[in-house]
Structures are given as structure tokens and as C-alpha cells.
ROSE-4610 file (N, C-alpha, C; in Angstrom, 1 decimal, always signed):
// ROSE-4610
residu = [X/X/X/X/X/X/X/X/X/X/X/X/X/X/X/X/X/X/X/X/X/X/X/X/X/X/X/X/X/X/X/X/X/X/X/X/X/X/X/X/X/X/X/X/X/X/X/X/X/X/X/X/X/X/X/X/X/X/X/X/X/X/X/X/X/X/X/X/X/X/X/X/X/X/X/X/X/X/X/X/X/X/X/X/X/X/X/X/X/X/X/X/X/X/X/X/X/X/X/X/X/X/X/X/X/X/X/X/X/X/X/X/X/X/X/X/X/X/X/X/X/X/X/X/X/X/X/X/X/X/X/X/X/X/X/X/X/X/X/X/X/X/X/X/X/X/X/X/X/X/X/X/X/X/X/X/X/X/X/X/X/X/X/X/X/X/X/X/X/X/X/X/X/X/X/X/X/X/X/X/X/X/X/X/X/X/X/X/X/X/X/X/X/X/X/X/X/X/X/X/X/X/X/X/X/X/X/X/X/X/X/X/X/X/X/X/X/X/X/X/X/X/X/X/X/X/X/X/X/X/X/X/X/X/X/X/X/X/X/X/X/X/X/X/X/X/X/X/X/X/X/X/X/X/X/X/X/X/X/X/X/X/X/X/X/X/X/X/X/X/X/X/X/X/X/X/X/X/X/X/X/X/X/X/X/X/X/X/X/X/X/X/X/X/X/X/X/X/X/X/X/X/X/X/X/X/X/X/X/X/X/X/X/X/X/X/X/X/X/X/X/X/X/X/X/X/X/X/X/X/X/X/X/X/X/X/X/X/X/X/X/X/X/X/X/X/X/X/X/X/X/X/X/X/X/X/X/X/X/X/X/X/X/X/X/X/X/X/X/X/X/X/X/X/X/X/X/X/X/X/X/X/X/X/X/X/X/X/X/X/X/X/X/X/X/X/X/X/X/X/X/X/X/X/X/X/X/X/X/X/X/X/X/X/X/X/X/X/X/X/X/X/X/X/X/X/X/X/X/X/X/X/X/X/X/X/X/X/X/X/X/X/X/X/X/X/X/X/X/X/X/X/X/X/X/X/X/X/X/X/X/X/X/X/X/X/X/X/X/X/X/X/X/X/X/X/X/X/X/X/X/X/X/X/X/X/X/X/X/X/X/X/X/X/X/X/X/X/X/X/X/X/X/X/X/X/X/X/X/X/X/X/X/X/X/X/X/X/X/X/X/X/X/X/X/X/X/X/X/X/X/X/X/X/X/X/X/X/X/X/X/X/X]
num = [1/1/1/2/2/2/3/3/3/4/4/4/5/5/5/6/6/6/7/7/7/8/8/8/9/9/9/10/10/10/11/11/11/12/12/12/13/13/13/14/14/14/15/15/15/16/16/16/17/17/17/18/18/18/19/19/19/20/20/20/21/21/21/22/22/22/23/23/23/24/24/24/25/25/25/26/26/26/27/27/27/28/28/28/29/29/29/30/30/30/31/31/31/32/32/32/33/33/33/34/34/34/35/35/35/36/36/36/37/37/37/38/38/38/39/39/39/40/40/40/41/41/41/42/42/42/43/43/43/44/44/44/45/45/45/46/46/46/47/47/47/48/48/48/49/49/49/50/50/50/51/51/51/52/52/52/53/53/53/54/54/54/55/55/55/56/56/56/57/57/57/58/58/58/59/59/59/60/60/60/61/61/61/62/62/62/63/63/63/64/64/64/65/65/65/66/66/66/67/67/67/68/68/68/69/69/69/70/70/70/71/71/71/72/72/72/73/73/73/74/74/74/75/75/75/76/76/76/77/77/77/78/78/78/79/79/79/80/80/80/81/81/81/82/82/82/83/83/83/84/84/84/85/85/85/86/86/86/87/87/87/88/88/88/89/89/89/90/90/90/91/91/91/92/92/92/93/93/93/94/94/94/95/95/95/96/96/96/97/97/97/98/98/98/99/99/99/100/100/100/101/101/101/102/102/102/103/103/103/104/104/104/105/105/105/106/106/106/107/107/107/108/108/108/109/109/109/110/110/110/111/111/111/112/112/112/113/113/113/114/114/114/115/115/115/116/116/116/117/117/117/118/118/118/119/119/119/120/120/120/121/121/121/122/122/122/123/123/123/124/124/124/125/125/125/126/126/126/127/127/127/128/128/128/129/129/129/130/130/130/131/131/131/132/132/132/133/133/133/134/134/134/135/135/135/136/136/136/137/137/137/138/138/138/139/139/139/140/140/140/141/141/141/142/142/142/143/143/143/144/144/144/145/145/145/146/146/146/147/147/147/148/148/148/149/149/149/150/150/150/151/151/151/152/152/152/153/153/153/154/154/154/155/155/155/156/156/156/157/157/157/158/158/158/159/159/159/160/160/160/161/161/161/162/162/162/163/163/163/164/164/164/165/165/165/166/166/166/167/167/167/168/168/168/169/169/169/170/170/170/171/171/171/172/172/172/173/173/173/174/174/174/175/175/175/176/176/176/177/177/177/178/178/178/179/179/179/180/180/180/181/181/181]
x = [+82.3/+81.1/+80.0/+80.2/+79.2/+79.0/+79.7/+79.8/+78.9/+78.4/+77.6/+76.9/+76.4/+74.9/+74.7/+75.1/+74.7/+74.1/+74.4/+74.2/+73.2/+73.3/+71.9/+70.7/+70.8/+69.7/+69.4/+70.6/+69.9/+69.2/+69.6/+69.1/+67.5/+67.3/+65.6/+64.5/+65.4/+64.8/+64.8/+65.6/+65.2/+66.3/+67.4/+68.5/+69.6/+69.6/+70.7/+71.6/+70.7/+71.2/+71.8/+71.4/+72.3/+73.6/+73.5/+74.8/+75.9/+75.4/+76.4/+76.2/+75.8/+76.3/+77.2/+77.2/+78.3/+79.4/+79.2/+80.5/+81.3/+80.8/+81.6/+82.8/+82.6/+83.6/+84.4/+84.2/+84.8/+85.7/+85.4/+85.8/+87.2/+87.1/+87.7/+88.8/+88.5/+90.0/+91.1/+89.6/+90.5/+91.8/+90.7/+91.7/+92.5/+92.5/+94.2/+95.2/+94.5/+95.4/+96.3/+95.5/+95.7/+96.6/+96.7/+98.2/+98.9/+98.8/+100.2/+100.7/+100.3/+100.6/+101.2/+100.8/+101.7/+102.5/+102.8/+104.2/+104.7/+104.5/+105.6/+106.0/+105.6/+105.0/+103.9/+103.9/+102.8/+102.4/+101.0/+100.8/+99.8/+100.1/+99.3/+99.0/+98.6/+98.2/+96.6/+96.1/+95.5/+93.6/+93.4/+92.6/+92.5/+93.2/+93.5/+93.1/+93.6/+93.7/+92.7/+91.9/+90.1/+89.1/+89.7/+89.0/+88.7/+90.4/+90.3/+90.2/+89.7/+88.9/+87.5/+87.0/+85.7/+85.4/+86.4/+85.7/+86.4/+87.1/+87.4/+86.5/+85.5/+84.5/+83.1/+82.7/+82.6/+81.9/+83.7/+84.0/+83.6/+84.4/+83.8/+83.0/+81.6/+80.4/+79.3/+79.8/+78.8/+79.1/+80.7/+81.2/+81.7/+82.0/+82.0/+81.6/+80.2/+78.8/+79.3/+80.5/+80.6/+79.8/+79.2/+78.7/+79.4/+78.9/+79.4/+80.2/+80.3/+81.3/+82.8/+82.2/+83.6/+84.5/+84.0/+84.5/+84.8/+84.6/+85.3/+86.5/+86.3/+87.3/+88.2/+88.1/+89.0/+90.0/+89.2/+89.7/+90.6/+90.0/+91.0/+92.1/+92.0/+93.5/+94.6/+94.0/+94.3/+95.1/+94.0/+94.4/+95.8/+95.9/+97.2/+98.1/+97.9/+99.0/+100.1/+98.9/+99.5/+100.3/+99.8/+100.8/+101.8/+101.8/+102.8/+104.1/+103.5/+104.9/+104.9/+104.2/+104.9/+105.6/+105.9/+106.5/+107.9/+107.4/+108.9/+109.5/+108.8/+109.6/+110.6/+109.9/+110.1/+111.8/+111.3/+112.5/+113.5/+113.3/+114.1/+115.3/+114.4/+115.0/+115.5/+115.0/+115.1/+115.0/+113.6/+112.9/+112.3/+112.0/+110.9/+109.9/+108.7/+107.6/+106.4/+106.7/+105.9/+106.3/+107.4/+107.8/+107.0/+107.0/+106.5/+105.0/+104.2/+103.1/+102.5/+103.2/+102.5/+102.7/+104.1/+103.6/+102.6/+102.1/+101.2/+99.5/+99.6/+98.3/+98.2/+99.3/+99.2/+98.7/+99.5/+99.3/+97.6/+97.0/+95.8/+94.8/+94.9/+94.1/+93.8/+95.4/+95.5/+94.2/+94.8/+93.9/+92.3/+91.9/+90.9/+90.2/+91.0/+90.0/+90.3/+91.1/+91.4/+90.1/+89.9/+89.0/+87.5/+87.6/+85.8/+85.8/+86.8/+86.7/+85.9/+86.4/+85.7/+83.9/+83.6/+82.4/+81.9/+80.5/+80.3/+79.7/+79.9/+79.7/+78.8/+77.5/+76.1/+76.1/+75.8/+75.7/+74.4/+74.0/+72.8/+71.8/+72.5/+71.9/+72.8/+71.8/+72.8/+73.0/+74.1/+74.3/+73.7/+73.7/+72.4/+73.1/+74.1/+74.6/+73.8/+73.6/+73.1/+73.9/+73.6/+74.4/+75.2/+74.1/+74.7/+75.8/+75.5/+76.6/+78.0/+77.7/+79.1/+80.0/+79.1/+79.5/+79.9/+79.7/+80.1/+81.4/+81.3/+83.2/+84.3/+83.3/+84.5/+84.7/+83.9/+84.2/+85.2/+85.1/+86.0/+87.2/+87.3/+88.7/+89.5/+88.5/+89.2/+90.1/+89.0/+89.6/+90.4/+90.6/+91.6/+92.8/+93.2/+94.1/+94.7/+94.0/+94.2/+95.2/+94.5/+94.8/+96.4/+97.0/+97.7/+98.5/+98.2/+99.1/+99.6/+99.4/+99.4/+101.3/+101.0/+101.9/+103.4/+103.5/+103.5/+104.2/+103.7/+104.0/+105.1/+105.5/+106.2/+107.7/+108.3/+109.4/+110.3/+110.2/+111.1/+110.4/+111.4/+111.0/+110.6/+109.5/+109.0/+108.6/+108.4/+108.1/+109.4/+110.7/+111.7/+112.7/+111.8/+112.4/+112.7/+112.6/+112.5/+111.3/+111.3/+110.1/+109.1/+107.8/+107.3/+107.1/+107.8/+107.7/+109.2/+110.2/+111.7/+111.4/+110.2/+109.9/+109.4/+108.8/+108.0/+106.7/+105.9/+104.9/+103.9/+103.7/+102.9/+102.0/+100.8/+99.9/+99.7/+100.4/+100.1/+98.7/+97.6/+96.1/+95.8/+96.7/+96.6/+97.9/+98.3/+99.3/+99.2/+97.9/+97.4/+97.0/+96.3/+96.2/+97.1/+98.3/+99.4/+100.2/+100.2/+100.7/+101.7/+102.9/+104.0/+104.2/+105.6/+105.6/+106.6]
y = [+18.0/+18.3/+18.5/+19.4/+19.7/+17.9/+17.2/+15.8/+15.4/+14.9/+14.6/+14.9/+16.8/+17.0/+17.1/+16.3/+16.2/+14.6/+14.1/+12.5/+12.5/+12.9/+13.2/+13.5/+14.6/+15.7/+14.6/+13.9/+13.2/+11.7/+11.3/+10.3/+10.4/+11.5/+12.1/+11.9/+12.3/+11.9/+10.6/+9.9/+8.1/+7.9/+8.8/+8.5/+7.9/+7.6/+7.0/+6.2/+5.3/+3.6/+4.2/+5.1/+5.7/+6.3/+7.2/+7.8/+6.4/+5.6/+4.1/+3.7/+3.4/+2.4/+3.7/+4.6/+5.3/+6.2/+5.7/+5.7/+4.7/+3.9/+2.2/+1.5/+2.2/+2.3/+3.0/+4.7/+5.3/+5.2/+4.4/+4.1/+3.7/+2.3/+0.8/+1.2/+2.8/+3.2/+4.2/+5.0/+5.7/+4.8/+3.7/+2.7/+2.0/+2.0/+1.3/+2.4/+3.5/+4.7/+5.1/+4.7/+5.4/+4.4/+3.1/+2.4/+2.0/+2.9/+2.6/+3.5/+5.0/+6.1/+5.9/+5.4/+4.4/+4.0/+2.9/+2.2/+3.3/+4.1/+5.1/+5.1/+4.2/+4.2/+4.8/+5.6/+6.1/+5.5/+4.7/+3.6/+5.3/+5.6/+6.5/+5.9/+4.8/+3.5/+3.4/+3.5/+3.0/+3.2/+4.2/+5.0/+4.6/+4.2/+3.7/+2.1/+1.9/+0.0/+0.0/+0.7/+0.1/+0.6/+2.1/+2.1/+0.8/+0.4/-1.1/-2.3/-2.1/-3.5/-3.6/-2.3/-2.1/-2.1/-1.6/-2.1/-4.0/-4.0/-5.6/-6.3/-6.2/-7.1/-6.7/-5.3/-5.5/-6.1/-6.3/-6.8/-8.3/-8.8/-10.4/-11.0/-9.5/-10.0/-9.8/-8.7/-8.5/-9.4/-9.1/-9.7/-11.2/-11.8/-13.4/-13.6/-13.3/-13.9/-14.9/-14.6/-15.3/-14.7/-15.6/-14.8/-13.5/-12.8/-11.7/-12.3/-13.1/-13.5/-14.0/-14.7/-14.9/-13.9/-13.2/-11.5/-11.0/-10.9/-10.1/-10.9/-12.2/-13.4/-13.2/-13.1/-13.0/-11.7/-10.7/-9.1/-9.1/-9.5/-9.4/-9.9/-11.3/-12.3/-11.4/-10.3/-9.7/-8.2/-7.6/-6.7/-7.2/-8.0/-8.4/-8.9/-9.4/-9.8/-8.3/-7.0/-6.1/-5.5/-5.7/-4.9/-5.9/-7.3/-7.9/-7.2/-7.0/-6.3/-5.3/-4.6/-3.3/-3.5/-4.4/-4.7/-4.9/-6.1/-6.3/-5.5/-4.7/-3.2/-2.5/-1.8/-1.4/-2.0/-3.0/-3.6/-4.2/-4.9/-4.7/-4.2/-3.3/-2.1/-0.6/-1.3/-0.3/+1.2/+1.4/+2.4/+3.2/+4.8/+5.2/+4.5/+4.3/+3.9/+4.7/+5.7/+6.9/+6.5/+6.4/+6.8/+5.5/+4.3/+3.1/+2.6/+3.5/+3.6/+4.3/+5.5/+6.5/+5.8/+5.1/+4.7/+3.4/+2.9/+1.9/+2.7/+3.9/+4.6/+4.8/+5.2/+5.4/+4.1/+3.1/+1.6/+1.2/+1.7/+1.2/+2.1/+3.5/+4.3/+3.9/+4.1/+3.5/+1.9/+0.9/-0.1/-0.1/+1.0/+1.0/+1.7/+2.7/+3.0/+2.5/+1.5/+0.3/-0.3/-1.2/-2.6/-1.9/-0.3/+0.1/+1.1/+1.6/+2.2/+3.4/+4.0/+5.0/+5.3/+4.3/+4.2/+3.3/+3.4/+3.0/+1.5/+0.6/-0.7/-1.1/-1.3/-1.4/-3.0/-3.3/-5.1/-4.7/-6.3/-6.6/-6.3/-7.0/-7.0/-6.3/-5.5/-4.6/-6.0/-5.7/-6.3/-6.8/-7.5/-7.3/-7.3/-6.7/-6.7/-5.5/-5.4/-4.2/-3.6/-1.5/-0.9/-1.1/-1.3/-1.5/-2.7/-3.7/-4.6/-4.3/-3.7/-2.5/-2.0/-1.1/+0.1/-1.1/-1.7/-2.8/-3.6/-3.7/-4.5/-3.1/-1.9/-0.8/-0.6/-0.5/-0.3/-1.1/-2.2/-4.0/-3.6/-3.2/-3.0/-2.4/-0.7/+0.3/+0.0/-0.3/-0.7/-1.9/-3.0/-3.7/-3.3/-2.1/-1.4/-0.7/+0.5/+1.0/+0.3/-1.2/-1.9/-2.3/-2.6/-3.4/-2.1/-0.9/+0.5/+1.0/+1.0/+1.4/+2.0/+3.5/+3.6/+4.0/+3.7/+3.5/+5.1/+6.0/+7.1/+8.2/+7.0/+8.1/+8.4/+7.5/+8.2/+7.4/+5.7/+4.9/+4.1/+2.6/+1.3/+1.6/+1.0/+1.0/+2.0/+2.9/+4.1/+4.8/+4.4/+4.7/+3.7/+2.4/+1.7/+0.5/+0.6/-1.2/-2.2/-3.3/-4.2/-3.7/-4.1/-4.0/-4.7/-6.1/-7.3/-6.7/-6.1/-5.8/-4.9/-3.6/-2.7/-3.3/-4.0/-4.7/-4.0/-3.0/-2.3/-2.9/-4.5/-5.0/-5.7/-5.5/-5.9/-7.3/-8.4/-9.9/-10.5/-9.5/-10.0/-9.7/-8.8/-8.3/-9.1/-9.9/-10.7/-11.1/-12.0/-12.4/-11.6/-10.1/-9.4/-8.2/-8.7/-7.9/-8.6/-8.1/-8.9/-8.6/-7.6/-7.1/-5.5/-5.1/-3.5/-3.3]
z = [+50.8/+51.4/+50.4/+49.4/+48.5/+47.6/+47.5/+46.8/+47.9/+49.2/+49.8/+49.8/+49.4/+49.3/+48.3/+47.1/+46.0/+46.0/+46.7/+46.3/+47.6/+49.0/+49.6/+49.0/+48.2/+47.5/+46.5/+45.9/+44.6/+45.2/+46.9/+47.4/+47.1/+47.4/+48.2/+46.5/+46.1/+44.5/+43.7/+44.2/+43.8/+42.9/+42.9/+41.7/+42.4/+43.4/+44.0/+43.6/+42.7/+42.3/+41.1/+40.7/+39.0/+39.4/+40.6/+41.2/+41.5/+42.2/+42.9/+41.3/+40.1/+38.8/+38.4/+38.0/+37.5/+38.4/+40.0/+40.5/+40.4/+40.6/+40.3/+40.1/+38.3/+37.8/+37.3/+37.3/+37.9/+39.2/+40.5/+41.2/+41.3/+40.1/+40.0/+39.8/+39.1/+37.6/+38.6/+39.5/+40.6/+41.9/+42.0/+43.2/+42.4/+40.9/+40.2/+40.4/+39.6/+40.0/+41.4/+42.3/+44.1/+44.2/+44.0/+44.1/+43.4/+42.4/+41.6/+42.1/+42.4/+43.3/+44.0/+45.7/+46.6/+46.3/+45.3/+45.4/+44.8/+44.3/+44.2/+42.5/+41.6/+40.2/+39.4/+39.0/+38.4/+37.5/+37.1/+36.1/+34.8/+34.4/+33.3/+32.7/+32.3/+31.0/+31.8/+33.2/+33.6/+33.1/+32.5/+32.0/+30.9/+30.1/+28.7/+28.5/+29.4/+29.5/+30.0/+30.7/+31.0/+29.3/+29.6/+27.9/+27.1/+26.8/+25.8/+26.3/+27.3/+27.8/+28.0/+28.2/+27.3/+26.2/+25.6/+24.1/+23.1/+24.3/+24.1/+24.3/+25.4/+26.1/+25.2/+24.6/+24.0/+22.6/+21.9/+20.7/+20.7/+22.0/+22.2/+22.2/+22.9/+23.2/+21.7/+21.2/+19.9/+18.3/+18.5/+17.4/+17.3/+18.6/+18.3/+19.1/+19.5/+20.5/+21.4/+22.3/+23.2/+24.4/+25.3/+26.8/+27.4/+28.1/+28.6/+30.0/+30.5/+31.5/+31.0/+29.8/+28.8/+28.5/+28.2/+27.9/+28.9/+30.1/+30.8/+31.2/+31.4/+31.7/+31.5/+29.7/+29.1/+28.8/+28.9/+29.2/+30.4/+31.5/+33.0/+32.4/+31.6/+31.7/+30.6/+29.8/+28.6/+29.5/+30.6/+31.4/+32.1/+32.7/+33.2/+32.2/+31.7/+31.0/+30.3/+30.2/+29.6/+30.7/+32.2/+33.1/+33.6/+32.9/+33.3/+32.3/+31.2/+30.2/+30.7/+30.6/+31.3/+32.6/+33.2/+34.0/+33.7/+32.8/+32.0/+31.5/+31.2/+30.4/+31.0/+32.6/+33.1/+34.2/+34.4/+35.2/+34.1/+33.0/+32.3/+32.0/+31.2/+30.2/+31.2/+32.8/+33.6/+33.2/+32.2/+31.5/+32.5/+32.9/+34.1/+33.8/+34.6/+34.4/+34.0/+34.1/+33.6/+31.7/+31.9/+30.2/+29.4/+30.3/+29.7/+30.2/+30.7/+31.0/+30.1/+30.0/+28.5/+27.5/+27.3/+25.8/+25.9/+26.6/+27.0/+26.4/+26.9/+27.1/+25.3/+24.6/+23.6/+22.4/+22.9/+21.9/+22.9/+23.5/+24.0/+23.4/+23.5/+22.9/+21.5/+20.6/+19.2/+18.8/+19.5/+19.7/+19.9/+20.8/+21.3/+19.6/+18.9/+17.9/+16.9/+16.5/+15.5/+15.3/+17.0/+16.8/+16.8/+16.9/+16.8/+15.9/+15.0/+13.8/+14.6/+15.5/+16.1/+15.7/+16.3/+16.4/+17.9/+18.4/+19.5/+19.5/+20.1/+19.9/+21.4/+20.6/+21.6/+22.1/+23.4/+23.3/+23.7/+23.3/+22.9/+24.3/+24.9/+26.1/+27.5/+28.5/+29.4/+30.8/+30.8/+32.1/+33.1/+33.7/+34.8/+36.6/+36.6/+37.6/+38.3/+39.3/+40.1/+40.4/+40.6/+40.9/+42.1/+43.1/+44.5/+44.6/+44.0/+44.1/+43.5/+42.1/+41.9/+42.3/+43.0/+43.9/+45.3/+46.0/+46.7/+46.4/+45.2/+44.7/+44.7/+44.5/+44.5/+45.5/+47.3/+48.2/+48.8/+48.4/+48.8/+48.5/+47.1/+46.5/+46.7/+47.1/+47.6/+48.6/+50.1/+51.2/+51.9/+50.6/+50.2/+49.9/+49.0/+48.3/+49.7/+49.8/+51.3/+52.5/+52.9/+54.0/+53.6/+52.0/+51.7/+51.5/+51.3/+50.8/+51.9/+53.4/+54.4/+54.8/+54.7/+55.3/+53.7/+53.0/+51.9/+51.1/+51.9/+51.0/+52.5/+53.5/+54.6/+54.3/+53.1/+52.4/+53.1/+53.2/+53.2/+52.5/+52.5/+52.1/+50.7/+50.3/+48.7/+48.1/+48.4/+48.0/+47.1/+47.8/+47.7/+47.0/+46.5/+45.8/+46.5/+47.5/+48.0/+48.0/+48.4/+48.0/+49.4/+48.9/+50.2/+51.6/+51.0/+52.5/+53.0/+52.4/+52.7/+54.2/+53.5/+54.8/+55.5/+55.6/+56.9/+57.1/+56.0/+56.4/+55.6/+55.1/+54.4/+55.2/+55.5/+56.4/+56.3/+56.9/+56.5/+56.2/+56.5/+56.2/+54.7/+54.3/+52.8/+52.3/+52.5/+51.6/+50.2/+50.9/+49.6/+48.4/+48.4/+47.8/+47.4/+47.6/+47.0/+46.3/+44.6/+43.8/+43.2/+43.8/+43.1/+43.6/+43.7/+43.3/+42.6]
């Protein structure tokens, strides 16, 4: 409630569009978090691996003047690839996922002040995406996550370690955006 009349109160004063750019992605980090929760995995790497994909995107953009679309391109394909190992890790080595998520958070953190010598790395130019449209991919995402999480935490099926098409509680309109548990 008070989180509402703070973003009302800040409406009335013209700050709105600054509240929606720096919920955003805040958001993005929260709705990775909220289902890795669900399936019943705790991803703790998650906070870490956006850190160093910011400062990957970045790296790409200041230091080998590729476009800023390149860079995030390439960051997403860099993001996954890292939760594909930790995947591997995990089912493998049949390691907890907690244990291989943390050390994930650790080799990302480590990374993240390697490639910026703890220092802050300015691009030239700011983005030009609008807040609202931001804050719009976080809403999508969220309530994508949600629709495909459904049900998820009542203490059968995957939650408990089965797949989630096995339980039958996988919303078939969210199919397509369910990419593993």
C-alpha cells in the first residue's frame, strides 16, 4: 500500500517515467528469481549473471564498438549458455542447485570485476529505449512466468521433482515459453 502511494505521489510530480525505467529491471531480475523459486530450484546466480551481462554489454559496446543490439545479442546467447551449464552441473553431477548456483554467483561476481578492474564503464551513448516500453517487457514477462508457473508450489509434481508436462499443470498456451525445469 505505501509502494502505491509512493508512485501515485511521485505520479503527480512528473517522475513517473523514472520510477517505470528503474523498476524494469529490477523487475526482470525479480521474475528470474520468482521461477526458479517455483520449480522448486533456487537459481542464486541470478543477480550476479545480470550484473555480468551488464558489464559485458557494456565491454562490447565501449571497448570493441560493436552496436548496442550486438551486445545484448550476444550477452542473452552468453546468459544462457551459462544456465545451460549450470544445468549440466546440476543434473549431472547431481550437485544441489543452490550449491551450483552460488558458485556460479561467485565465478560471475569474480568476472564482473576482472573485465572492469572495478571501475565503472560509461557507453557513449544511453539507450534509447523508453521507460514505459521497459517496464512493458517486465509486465509481459512477469505475467508469462506466472501463467506457465501456475499451480507449481501446491507440493506435488515439479516442485517435488517431477517434470512439469509429467504433472499435467503446464498451461499448453505457455508451452512455448517453458524451457526446462
Amino acid at each position: 500500500m505505501l509502494g502505491l502511494g509512493m508512485v501515485l505521489f511521485a505520479a503527480f510530480g512528473g517522475h513517473l517515467l523514472n520510477i517505470l525505467a528503474s523498476a524494469a529491471p529490477l523487475g526482470l531480475v525479480a521474475v528470474a528469481l520468482s521461477l526458479s523459486m517455483r520449480a522448486g530450484t533456487p537459481n542464486l546466480a541470478v543477480g550476479s549473471v545480470s550484473a555480468l551481462s551488464g558489464v559485458l554489454i557494456a565491454s562490447v559496446v565501449v571497448v570493441l564498438g560493436m552496436p548496442l543490439v550486438v551486445g545484448v545479442l550476444l550477452v542473452m546467447l552468453l546468459a544462457a549458455l551459462s544456465g545451460l551449464v549450470m544445468g549440466a552441473f546440476t543434473v549431472l553431477l547431481e550437485a544441489p542447485a543452490w550449491a551450483v548456483t552460488l558458485a556460479a554467483a561467485v565465478v560471475c561476481d569474480a568476472l564482473s570485476l576482472g573485465f572492469t578492474q572495478a571501475r565503472t564503464i560509461l557507453l557513449p551513448e544511453a539507450p534509447s529505449i523508453s521507460s514505459v516500453v521497459g517496464f512493458a517487457v517486465f509486465a509481459v514477462v512477469s505475467v508469462a512466468g506466472g501463467c506457465c508457473g501456475r499451480g507449481a508450489s501446491s507440493g506435488s509434481g515439479w516442485a517435488r521433482g517431477g517434470s512439469a508436462l509429467s504433472s499435467g499443470r503446464l498451461d499448453p498456451v505457455c508451452l512455448p515459453l517453458w524451457v526446462g525445469s
